[in-house]
Backbone as a chain_set.jsonl record, in Angstrom:
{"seq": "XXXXXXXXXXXXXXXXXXXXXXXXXXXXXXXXXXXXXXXXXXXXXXXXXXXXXXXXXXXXXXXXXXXXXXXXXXXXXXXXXXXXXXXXXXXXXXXXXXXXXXXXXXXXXXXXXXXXXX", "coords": {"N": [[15.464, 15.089, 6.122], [13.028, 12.927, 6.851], [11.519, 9.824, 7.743], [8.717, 7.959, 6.31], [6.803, 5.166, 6.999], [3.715, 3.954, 5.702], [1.175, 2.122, 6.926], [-1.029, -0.25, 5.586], [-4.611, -1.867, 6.615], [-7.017, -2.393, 5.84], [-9.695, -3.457, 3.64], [-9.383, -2.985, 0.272], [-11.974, -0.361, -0.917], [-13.149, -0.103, 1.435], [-14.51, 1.598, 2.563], [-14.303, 5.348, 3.197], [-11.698, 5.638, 4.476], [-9.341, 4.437, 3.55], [-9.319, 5.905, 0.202], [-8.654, 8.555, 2.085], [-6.202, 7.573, 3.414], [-4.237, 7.411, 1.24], [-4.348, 9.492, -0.272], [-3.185, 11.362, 2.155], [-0.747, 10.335, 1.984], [0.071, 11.049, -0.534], [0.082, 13.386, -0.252], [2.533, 13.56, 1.605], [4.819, 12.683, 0.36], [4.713, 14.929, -1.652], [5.765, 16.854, -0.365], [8.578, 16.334, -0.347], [9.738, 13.842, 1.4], [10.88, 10.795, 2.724], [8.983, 8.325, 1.903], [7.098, 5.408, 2.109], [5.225, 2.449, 1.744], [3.308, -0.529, 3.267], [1.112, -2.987, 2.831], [-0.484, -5.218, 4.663], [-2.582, -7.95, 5.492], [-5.93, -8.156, 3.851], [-5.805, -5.842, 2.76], [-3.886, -6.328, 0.716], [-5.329, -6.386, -1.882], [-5.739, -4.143, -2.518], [-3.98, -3.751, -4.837], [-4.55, -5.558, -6.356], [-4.979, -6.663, -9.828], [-7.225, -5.582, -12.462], [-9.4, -4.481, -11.23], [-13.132, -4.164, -10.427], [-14.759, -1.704, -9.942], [-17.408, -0.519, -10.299], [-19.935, -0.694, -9.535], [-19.824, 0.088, -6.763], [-19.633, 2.265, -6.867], [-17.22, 3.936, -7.043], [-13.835, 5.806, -6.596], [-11.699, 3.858, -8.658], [-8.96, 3.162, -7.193], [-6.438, 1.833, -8.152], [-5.476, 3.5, -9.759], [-4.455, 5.545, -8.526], [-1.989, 4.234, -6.772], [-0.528, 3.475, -9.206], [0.572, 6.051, -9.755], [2.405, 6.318, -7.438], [4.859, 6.497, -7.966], [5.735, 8.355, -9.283], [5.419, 10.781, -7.172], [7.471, 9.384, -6.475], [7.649, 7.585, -4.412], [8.377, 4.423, -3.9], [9.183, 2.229, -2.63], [6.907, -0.147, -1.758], [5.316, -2.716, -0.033], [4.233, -5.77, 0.764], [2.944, -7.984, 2.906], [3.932, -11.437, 3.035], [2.108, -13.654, 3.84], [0.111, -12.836, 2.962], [-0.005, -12.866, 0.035], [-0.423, -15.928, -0.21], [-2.79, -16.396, 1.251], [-4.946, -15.287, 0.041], [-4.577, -16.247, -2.287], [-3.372, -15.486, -4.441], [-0.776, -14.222, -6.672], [2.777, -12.407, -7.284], [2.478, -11.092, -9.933], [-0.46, -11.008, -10.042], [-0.623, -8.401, -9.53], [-0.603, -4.814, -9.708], [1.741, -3.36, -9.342], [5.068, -3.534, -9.087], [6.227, -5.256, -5.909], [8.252, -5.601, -2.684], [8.366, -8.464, -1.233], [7.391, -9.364, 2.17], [8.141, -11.722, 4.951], [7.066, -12.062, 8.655], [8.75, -11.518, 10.62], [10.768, -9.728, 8.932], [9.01, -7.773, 8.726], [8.839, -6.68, 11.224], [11.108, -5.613, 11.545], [11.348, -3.918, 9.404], [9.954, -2.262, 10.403], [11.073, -0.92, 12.274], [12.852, 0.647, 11.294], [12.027, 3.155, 10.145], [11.181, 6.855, 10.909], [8.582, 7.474, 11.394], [5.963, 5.498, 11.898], [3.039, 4.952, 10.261], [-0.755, 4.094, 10.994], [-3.057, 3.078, 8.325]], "CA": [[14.329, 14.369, 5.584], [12.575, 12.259, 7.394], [10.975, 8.811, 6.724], [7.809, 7.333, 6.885], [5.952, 4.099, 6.649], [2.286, 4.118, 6.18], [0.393, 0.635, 6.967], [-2.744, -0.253, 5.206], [-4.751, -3.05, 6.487], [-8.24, -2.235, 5.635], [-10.053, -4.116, 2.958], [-10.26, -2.392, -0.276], [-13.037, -0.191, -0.831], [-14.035, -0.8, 2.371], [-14.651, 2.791, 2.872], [-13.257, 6.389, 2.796], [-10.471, 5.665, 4.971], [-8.326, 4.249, 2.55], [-8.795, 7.008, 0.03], [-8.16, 9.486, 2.977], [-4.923, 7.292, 3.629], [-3.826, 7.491, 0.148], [-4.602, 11.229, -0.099], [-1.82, 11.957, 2.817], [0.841, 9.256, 1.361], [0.784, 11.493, -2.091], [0.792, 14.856, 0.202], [3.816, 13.702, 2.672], [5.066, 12.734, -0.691], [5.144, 15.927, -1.941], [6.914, 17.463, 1.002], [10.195, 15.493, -0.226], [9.555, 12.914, 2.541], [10.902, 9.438, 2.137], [7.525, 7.611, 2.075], [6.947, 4.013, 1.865], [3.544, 1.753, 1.895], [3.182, -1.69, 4.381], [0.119, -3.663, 2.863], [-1.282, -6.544, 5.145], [-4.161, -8.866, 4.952], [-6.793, -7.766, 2.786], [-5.225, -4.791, 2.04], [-2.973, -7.068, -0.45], [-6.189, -6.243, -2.77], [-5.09, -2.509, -3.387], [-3.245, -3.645, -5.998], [-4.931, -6.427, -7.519], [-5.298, -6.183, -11.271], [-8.218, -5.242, -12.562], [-10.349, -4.079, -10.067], [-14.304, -3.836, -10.621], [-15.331, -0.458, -8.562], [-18.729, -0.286, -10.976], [-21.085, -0.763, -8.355], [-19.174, 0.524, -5.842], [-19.266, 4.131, -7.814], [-16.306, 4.761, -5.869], [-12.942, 5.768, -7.794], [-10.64, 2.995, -9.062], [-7.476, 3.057, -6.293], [-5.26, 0.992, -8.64], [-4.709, 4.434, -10.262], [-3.343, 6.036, -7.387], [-1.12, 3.566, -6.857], [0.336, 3.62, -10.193], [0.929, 7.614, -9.349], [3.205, 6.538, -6.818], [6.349, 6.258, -8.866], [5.355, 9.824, -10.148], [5.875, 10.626, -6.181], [9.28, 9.264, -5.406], [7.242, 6.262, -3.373], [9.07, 3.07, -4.537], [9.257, 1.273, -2.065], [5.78, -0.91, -1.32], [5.712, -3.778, 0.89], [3.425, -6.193, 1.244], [3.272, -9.333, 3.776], [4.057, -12.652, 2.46], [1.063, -14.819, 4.083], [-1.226, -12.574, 2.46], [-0.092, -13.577, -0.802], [-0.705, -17.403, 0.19], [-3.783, -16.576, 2.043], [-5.924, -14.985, -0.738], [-4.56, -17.537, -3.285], [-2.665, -14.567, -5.254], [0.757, -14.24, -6.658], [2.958, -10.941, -7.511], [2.226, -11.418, -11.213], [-1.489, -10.676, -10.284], [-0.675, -7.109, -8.718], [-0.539, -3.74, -10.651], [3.378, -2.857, -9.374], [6.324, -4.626, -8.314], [6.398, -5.135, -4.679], [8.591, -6.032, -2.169], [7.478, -9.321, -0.056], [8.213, -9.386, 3.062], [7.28, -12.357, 5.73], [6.785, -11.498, 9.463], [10.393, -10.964, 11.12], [11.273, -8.723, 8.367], [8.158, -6.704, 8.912], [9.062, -6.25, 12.192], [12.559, -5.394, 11.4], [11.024, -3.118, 8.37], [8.936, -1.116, 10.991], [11.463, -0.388, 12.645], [13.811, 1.586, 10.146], [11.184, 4.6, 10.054], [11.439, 7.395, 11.452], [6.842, 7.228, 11.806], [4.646, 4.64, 11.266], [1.66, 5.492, 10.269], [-1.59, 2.986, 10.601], [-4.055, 3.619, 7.744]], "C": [[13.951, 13.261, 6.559], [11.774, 10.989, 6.787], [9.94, 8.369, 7.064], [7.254, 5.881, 6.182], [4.426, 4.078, 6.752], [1.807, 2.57, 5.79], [-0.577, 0.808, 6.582], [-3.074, -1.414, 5.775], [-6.444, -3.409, 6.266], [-8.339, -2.567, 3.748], [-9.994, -2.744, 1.811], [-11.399, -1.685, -0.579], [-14.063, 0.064, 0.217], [-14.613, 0.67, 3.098], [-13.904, 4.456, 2.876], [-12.005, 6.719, 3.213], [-8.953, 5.378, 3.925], [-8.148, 5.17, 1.555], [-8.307, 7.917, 0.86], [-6.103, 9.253, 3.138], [-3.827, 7.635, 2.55], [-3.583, 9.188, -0.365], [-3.398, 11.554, 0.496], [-0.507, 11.275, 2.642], [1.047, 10.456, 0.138], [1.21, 12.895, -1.012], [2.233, 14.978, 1.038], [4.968, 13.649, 1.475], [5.718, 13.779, -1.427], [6.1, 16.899, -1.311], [8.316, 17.005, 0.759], [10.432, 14.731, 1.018], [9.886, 11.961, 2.186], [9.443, 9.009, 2.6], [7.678, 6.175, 1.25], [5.807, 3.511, 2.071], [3.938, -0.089, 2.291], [1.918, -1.934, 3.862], [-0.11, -4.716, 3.619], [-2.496, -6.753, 5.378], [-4.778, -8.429, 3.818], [-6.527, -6.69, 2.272], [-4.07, -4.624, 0.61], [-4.143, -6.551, -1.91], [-6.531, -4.831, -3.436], [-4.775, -2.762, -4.375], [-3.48, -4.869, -6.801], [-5.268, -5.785, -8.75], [-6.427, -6.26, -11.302], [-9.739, -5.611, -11.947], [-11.271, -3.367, -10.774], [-14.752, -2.755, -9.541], [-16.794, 0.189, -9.452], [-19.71, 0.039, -10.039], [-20.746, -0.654, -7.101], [-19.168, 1.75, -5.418], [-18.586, 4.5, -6.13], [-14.904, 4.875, -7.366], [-11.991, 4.441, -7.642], [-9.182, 3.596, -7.563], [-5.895, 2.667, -6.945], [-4.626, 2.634, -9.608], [-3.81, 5.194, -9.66], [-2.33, 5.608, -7.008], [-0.403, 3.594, -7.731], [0.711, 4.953, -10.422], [2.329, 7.396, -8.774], [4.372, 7.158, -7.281], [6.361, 8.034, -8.952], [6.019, 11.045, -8.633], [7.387, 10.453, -5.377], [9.086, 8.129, -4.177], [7.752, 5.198, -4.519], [8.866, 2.317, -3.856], [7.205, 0.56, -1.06], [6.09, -2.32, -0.818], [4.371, -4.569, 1.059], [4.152, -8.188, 2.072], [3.049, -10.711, 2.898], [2.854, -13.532, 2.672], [-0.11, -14.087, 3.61], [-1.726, -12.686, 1.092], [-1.047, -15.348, -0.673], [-2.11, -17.19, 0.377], [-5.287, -16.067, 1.234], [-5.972, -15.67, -1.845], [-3.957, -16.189, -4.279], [-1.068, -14.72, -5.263], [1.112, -12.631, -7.275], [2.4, -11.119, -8.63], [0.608, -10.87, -11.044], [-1.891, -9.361, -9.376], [-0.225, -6.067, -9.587], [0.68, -3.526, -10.654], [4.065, -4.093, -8.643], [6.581, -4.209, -6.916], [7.616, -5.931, -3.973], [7.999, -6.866, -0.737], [7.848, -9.487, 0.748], [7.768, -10.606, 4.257], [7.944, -11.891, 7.508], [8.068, -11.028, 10.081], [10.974, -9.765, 10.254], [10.313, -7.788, 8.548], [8.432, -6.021, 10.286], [10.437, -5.204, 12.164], [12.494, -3.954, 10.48], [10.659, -1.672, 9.045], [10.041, -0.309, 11.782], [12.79, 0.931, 12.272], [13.099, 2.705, 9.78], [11.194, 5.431, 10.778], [9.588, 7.823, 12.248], [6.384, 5.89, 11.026], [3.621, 5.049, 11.397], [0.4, 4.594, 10.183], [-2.18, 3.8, 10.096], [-5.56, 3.24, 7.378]], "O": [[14.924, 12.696, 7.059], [11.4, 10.986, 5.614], [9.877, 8.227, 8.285], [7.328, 5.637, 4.978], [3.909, 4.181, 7.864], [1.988, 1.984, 4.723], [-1.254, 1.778, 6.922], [-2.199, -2.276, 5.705], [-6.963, -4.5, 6.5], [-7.565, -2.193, 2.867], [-10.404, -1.642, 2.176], [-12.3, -2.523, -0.551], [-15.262, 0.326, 0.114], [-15.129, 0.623, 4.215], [-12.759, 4.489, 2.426], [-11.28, 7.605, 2.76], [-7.92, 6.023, 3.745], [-6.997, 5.606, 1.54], [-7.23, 8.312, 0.415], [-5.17, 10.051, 3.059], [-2.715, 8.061, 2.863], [-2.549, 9.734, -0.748], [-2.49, 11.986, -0.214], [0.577, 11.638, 3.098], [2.211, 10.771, -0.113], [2.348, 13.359, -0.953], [2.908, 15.999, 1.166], [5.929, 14.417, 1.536], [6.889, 13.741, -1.806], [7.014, 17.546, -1.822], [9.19, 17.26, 1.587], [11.415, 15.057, 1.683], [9.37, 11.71, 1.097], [8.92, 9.421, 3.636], [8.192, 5.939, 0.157], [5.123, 4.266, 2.763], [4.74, -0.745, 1.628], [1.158, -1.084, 4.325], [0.231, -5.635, 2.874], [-3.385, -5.906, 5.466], [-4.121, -8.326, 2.782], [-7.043, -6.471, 1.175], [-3.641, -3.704, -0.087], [-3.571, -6.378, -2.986], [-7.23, -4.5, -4.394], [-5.231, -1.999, -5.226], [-2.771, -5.194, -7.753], [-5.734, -4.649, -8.837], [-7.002, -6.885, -10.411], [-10.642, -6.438, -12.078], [-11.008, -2.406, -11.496], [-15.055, -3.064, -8.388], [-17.165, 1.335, -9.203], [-20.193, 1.165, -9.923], [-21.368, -1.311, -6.266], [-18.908, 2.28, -4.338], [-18.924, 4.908, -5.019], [-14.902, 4.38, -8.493], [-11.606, 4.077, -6.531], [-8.831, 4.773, -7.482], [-4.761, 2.96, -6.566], [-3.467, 2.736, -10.009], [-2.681, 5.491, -10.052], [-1.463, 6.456, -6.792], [0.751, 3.765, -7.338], [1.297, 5.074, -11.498], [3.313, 7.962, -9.25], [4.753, 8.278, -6.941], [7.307, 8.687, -8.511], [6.842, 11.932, -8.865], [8.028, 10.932, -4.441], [9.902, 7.82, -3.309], [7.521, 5.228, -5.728], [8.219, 1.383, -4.33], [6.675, 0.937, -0.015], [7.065, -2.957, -1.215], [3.412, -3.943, 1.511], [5.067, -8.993, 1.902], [2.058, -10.914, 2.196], [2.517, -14.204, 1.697], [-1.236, -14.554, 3.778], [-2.895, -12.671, 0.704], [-2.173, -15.61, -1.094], [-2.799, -17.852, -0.4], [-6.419, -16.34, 1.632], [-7.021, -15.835, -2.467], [-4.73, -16.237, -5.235], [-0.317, -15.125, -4.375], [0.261, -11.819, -7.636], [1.266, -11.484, -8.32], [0.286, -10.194, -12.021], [-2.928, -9.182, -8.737], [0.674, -6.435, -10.345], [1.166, -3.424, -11.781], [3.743, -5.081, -7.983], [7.042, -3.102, -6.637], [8.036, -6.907, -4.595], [7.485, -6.421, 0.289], [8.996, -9.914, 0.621], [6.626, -10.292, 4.591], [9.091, -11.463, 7.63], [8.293, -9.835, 9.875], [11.612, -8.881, 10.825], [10.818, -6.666, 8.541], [8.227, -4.812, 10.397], [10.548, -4.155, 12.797], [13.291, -3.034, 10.664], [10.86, -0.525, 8.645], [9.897, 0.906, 11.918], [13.344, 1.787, 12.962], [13.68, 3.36, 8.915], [11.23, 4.903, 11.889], [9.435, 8.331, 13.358], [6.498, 5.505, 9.863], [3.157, 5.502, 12.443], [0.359, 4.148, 9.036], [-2.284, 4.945, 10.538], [-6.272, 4.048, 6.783]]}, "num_chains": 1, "name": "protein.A"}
């Protein structure tokens, strides 16, 4: 088995990349792959709670995310200064993450067998 990390760092919404990314996290997923998810910057906003995608008419994301589990993805990661930096705390994120600040991300990336930017 092999392991991967896939990085998000693209804004919410911000286009079809992120579904696309999300798409091949559930399929490596399926493969019996360890798979893991790396949020930084604005990408901390995947998993804000209730997310307006009305006028967006795009699909909700926060559902996919709450798939993971369903998956065998547990382990989510997001960067510590991006808490701080949007004025958010875990408490206002759909799952329980693990926070990580920059040395451990480094340290994180390197325990994969791919990183994947998404």
């Amino acid at each position: 088995m092999k392991s991967f990390l896939f990085v998000l760092e693209s804004p919410a919404y911000s286009g079809s990349d992120t579904q696309e990314t999300l798409d091949v996290i559930l399929i490596t997923a399926a493969f019996d792959q360890e798979v893991s998810v790396l949020l930084l910057g604005e990408a901390i906003y995947h998993l804000k709670k209730q997310q307006n995608t009305k006028d967006k008419q795009c699909k909700n994301i926060g559902s996919i995310y709450r798939s993971l589990d369903l998956y065998d993805v547990e382990n989510i990661f997001i960067q510590q200064s991006a808490l701080s930096d949007f004025g958010l705390t875990t408490e206002d994120l759909l799952l329980p993450v693990n926070v990580c600040n920059q040395q451990e991300i480094v340290t994180l990336m390197s325990q994969f067998d791919f990183v994947i930017n998404g």
